[in-house]
C-alpha positions, 0 to 999 in steps of 0.5 A: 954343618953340625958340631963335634959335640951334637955329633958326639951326642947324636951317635950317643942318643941314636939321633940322625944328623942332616942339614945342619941339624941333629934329630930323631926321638928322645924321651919319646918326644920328637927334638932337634938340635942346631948350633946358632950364633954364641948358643945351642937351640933345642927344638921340642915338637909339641903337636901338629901347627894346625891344632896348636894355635888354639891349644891351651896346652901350649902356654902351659908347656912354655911355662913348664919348660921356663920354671926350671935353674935358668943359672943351672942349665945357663939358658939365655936372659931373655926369650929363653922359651919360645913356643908356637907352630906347635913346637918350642924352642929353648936357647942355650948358652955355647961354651965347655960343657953346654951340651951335658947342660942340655942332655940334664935339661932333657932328661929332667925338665922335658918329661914335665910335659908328658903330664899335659898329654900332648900329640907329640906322636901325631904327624905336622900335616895331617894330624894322625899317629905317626907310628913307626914311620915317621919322616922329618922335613925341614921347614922354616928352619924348624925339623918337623915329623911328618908321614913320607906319604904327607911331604907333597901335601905340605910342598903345595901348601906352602908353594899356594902360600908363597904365590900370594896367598898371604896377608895384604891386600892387591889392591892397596899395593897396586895403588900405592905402586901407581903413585910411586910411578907418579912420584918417580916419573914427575923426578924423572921429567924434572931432570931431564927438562933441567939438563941432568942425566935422568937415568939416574932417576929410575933408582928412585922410581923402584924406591917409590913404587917400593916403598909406596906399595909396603906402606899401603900395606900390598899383599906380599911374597911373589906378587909383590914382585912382580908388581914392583918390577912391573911399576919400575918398568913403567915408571921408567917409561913414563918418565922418558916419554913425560920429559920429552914430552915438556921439553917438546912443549917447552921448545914449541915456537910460541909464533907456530900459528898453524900447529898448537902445543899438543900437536907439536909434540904428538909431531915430534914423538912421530918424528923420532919414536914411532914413524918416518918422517914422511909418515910423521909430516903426513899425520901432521897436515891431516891435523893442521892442513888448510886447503890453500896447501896441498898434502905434498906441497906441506911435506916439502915445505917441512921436509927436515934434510938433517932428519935422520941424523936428529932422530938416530941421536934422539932415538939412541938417547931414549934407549940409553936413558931406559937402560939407565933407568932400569938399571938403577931401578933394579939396583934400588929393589933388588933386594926384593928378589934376594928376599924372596930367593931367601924365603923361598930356600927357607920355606920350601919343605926339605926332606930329610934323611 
């Protein structure tokens, strides 16, 4: 929403206002202006990004915007001028009579800058003269003049760039990911061995991967994303199956002669998981059965009459335990998703009127 004052000041300069902001051509400069918390900011364009990193010009048009009455124009104390990407950005303080300060600041220490010859005419995407037809397009809360013809130039770039094209490395995040997995599932195993409800768990298996992936130094943006959610996922999983998997062990009957430890528990994930009992009792002779008994006689021998009631119940504990886990596990990274619905929304190139 933009203020009575900039709106007053619009109509005035022949400025256009939209998405918050009032812009246009002054002084024959590119500007806009924003209302911010306590202050005003102006936005000065100074030339194209690409060519500006390298530009001299652009320290010293930050020096020519701060040698002025700092107390006269009542800029802020500190960070008062801000110049990169081709632009500047000089903060005001709000109040009675802050747009006429800024009105004396554009029209006395803005034309300093036309002694450094600057492309302030040349469009943010290409580079070349913009002429008559110049576009405005809001990106990363600045407004910058571009050819209409250049917008879907910078639409794509930007969206490369947020697909994963960023500093970081892939590798390094996904490593750190798989020992958050490691951490968060060895906690998750441990309070479900100890009797806890271990759903709760998966909050910190998100937390871990997380973490654990930033401190690596992952590649950010939507990669991150997806590989943390990824992590959750299987840290979760992994958790379930690897305490089921101790207490399977820990319970084995230390007298069971004719099944080892490692077999007990493949029976038992058989048994609840992944098979019938029949199927399960099956696989089980074909690792352990002698020839004294045969196939059938075995499954006899071991035929579980309350089966069904023990794996229904089982098998209910494991789904609502994962749901648990994932639960809390999105709860602890969910603000990767709002971050990114933010960055999204602030990076993607808007036109403006």
């Amino acid at each position: 929403m933009v203020g009575t004052a900039l709106k007053k000041y619009a109509e005035r300069a022949g400025l256009t206002c939209d998405g918050g902001y009032v812009y246009g051509k002054v002084r024959h400069r590119h500007i806009a202006l924003v209302d911010g918390t306590g202050v005003k900011l102006l936005q000065i364009y100074l030339g194209p990004p690409a060519c500006a990193a390298e530009d001299v010009r652009m320290l010293q048009a930050k020096r020519i915007l701060e040698n002025c009455d700092a107390r006269r124009y009542r800029l802020i104390r500190q960070n008062a001028v801000n110049v990169g990407g081709g632009r500047a950005v000089v903060a005001f303080l709000d109040g009675p009579g802050a747009m006429d300060r800024i009105e004396r600041y554009i029209s006395e220490v803005m034309p300093r800058l036309d002694d450094l010859r600057l492309d302030g005419d040349a469009c943010a995407c290409c580079g070349e003269p913009l002429g008559e037809a110049a576009g405005y397009v809001l990106l990363d809360d600045y407004i910058l003049p571009v050819h209409p013809e250049c917008i879907p130039e910078i639409t794509a770039q930007k969206s490369a760039a947020d697909d994963g094209g960023g500093e970081g490395s892939l590798v390094r995040g996904a490593v750190g990911a798989l020992l958050g997995i490691v951490a968060g599932a060895a906690l998750w195993a441990a309070l479900y061995l100890a009797g806890f409800v271990a759903g709760v768990a998966g909050f910190f298996v998100g937390l871990f991967s997380n973490s654990f992936y930033g401190l690596f130094g992952g590649r950010r943006g939507r990669t991150r994303t997806v590989i943390v959610t990824a992590a959750l996922v299987l840290g979760v999983l992994a958790g379930q199956l690897g305490g089921m998997a101790a207490m399977y062990g820990k319970s084995a009957a230390p007298n069971a002669v004719e099944m080892s430890r490692g077999q007990y528990v493949l029976t038992r994930f058989e048994q609840i998981l992944i098979s019938g009992q029949e199927i399960a009792l099956r696989r089980a002779y074909e690792r352990t059965g002698t020839e004294a008994e045969t196939q059938e006689e075995y499954i006899c021998r071991n035929w579980n009459p309350e089966y069904s009631a023990n794996r229904s119940e089982e098998l209910c504990e494991f789904w609502v335990n994962l749901g648990m886990g994932l639960t809390f596990g999105g709860l602890s990274i969910q603000g990767l998703f709002f971050r990114k619905n933010r960055e999204m929304h602030r990076s993607s190139p808007r036109r403006l009127k």
